[in-house]
C-alpha positions in Angstrom: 84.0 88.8 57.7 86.5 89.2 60.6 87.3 93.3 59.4 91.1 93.9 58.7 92.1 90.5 60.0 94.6 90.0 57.3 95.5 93.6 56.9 98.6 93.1 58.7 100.8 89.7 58.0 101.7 88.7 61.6 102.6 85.6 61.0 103.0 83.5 58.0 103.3 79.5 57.5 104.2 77.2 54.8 103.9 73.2 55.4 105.6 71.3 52.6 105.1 66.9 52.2 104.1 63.9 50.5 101.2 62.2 50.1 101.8 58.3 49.1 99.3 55.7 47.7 98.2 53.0 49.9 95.5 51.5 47.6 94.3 52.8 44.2 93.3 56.3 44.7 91.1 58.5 42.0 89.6 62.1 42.4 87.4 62.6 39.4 87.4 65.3 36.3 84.1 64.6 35.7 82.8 62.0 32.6 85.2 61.2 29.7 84.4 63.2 26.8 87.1 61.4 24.3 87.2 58.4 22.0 89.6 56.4 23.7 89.8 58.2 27.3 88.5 56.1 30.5 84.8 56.6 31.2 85.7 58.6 34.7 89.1 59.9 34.1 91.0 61.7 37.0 92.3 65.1 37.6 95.6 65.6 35.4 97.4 69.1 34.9 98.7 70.5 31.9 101.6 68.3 31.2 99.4 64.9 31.8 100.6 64.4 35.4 97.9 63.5 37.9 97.1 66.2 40.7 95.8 66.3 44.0 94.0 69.8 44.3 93.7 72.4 46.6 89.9 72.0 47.1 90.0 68.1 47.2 92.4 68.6 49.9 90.9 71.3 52.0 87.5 69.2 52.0 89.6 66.8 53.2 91.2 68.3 56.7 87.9 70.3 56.7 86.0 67.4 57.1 88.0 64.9 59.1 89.1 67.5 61.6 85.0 68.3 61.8 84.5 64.6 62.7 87.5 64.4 65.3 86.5 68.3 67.5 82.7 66.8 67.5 84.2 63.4 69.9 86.2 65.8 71.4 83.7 69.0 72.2 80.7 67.0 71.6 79.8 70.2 68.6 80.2 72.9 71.1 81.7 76.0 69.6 83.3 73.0 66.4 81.5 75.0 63.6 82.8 78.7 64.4 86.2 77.3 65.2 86.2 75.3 61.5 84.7 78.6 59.9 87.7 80.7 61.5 90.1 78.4 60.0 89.1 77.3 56.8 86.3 80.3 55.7 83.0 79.9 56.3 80.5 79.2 53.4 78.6 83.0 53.6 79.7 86.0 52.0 79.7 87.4 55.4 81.8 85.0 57.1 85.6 84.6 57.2 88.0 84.3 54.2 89.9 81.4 55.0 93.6 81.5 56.7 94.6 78.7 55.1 95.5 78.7 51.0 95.7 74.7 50.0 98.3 73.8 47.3 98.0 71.9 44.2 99.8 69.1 44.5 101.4 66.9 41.5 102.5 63.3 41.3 106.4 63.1 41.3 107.8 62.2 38.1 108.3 58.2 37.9 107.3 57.6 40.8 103.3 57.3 39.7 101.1 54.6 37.9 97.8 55.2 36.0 95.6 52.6 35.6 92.3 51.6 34.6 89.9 49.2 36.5 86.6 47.9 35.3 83.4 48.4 37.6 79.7 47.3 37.5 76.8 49.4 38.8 74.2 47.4 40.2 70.5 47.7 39.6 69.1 48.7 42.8 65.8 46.7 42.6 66.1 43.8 40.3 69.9 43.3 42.0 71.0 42.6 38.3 74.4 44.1 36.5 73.0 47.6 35.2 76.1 48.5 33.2 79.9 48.2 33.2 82.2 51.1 32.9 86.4 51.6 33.3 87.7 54.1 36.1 90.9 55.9 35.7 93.0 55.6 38.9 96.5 56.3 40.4 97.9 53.2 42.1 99.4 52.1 45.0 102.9 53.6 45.8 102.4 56.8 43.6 103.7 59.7 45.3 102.5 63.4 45.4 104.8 66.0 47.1 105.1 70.0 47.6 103.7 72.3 49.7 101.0 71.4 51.0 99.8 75.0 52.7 100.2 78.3 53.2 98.7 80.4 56.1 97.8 83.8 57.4 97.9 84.6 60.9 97.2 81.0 61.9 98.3 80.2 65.6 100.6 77.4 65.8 98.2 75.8 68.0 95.5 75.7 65.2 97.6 74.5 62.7 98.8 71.1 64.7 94.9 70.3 65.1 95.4 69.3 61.4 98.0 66.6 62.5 95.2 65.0 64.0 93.3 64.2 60.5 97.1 63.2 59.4 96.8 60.1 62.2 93.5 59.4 62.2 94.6 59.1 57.8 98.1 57.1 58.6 96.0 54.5 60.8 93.6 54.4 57.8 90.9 55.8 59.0 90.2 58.8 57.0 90.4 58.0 53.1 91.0 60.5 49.4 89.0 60.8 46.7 86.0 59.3 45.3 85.2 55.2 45.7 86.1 54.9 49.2 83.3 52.2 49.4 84.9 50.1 46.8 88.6 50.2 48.4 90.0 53.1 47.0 91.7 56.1 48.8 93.7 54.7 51.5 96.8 57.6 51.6 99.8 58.1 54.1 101.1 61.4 54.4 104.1 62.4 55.6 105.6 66.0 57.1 108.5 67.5 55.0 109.2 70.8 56.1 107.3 73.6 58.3 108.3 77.5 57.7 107.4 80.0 60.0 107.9 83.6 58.7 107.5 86.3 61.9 107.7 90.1 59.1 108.9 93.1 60.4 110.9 91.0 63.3 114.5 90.2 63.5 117.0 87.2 65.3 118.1 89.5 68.4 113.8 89.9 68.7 113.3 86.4 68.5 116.2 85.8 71.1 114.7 87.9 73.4 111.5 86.0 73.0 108.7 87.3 70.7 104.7 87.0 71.6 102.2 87.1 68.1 99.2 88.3 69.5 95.8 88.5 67.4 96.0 85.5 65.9 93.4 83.0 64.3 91.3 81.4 65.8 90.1 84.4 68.5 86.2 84.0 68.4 84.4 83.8 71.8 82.0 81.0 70.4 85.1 78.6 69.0 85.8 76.0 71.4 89.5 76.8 71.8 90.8 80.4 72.0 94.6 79.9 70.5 95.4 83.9 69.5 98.4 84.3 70.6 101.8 82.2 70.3 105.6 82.8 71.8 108.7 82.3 70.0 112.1 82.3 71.1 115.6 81.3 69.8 118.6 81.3 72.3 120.6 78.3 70.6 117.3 76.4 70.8 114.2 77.2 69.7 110.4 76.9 71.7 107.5 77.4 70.1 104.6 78.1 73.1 107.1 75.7 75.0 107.5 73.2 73.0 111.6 72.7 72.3 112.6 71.5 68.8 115.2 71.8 66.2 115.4 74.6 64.1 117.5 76.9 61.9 116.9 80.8 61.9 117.1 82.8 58.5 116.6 86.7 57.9 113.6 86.6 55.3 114.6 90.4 53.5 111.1 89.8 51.5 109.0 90.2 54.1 111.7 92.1 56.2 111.5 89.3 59.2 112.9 86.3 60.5 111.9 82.5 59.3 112.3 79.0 61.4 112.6 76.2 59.4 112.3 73.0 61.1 112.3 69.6 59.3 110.6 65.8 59.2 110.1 64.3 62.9 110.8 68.0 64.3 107.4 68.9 63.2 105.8 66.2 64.7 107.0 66.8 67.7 106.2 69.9 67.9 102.7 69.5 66.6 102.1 67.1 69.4 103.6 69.4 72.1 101.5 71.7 70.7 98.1 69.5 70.9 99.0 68.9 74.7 97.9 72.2 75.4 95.6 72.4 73.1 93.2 69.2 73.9 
C-alpha cells in the first residue's frame, strides 16, 4: 500500500444521482429460502426497498472503465492505474480512493415483479426446470450519492463518465441476466462536491494547486496528481470553466464547490480533453 497516502485529506469528493430502469433489472440475494418468496429474490434493505449496492456498483465502473483504457492504451500501464483508483486485490496494494454508496429505490417510484424462466438442458436441448426471478422494472428509480473520494484528481474521477456513456448508449448493462434482456440502466449526474480542508475562498480566488493526488504511479498510463482550482466570479477546474457556488465547509475547516446537473458534464468532458 501507497504509505500515508490518505494521511492527509487533500481533497475530498462526493457525486450524488440517479440510476433509472431501462429494462427489468435484478441483482441477486442469493436462493430464496422462504415459503412463498421468489426462487432468486433481489437485494432489498431493511425496510423492503430494493438496493443497488456499493460493491455491485464499483464492479460495475471497475470493469467497464477496464474494457474502455484497454481500446484506448491497448493494456499499457490500465491495471496499475485501475488498482490506484479502485484498490487493488493484495493486501499489499492500494486501499481504494473511492467509497461506493448504497443506493435505494425512491419511494413510489419502483415496481417488483416476478418473471418465470426455463433453464435449458445443455445436451438433450430439452426444458430442465422452470423457476420465478424477482426483478425491478422498467422506470424504477434509484438516487443518492453515488461516491465519495479521497484524494482523487479531478481528472480520474471524469474517466468514470466514460462507463456512464458507454451505459446511456446501452452498451454496458446492471446486474445479473444481461443475456436474457435485463439490466439496461441510464444514469444521470445530480450534484458534484468538491471539498479543498484547511483552505479558504480568498485561497481559492487566488488560485489553489492540490498536488499529490491519486493516480501518481509511474507505471499508470496517465499521471493526473495534481489539479488547479480557482474562483474569481467563475470558477475553472484545470481550465475547464463551469458554474459553481463556493461555501465555507467549518467541518473540515475548508472551502466546498458545488456544481449541479449539465455543469458536471461539462466539466467532466473538459476534463477528459486533457486527459485522453
Amino acid at each position: 500500500m501507497t504509505e500515508g497516502i490518505f494521511k492527509t485529506y487533500k481533497l475530498i469528493t462526493k457525486l450524488s444521482g440517479t440510476i433509472t430502469t431501462r429494462s427489468p433489472m435484478r441483482i441477486g440475494a442469493g436462493r430464496g429460502l422462504e415459503v412463498l418468496e421468489s426462487d432468486l429474490p433481489i437485494v432489498k434493505n431493511a425496510r423492503g426497498l430494493p438496493v443497488i449496492p456499493g460493491s455491485s456498483l464499483k464492479g460495475f465502473f471497475r470493469g467497464n472503465l477496464q474494457r474502455i483504457l484497454y481500446m484506448k492504451f491497448d493494456g499499457e500501464g490500465v491495471e496499475s492505474l485501475l488498482n490506484e483508483i479502485f484498490g487493488g486485490k493484495e493486501k499489499d496494494e492500494n486501499t481504494s480512493s473511492i467509497l461506493f454508496h448504497e443506493l435505494k429505490a425512491e419511494a413510489n417510484k419502483y415496481k417488483i415483479a416476478e418473471r418465470k424462466h426455463i433453464a435449458i438442458n445443455p445436451e438433450k436441448g430439452s426444458v430442465r426446470n422452470l423457476f420465478d426471478v424477482e426483478c425491478v422494472m422498467d422506470g424504477s428509480m434509484f438516487s443518492g450519492c453515488l461516491l465519495t473520494a479521497r484524494n482523487l484528481s479531478p481528472k480520474g474521477l471524469a474517466l468514470l463518465k466514460t462507463v456512464i456513456d458507454a451505459t446511456n448508449f446501452g452498451l454496458a448493462k446492471l446486474g445479473g441476466f444481461k443475456s436474457r434482456g435485463y439490466g439496461s440502466i441510464e444514469i444521470r449526474l445530480d450534484e458534484l462536491r468538491f471539498i479543498l480542508p484547511g483552505k479558504n475562498a480568498d485561497e481559492l480566488k487566488e488560485g489553489l494547486i492540490i498536488d499529490g493526488l491519486i493516480p501518481n504511479k509511474e507505471k499508470s498510463c496517465l499521471k493526473l496528481n495534481s489539479a488547479k482550482f480557482r474562483a474569481d466570479g467563475k470558477v475553472w477546474i484545470d481550465d475547464t470553466e463551469v458554474k459553481a457556488q463556493i461555501h465555507e465547509t467549518p467541518s473540515f475547516f475548508g472551502v466546498e464547490i458545488v456544481i449541479t446537473e449539465d455543469e458536471i458534464s461539462k466539466l467532466f468532458d473538459g476534463l477528459l480533453k486533457v486527459v485522453v
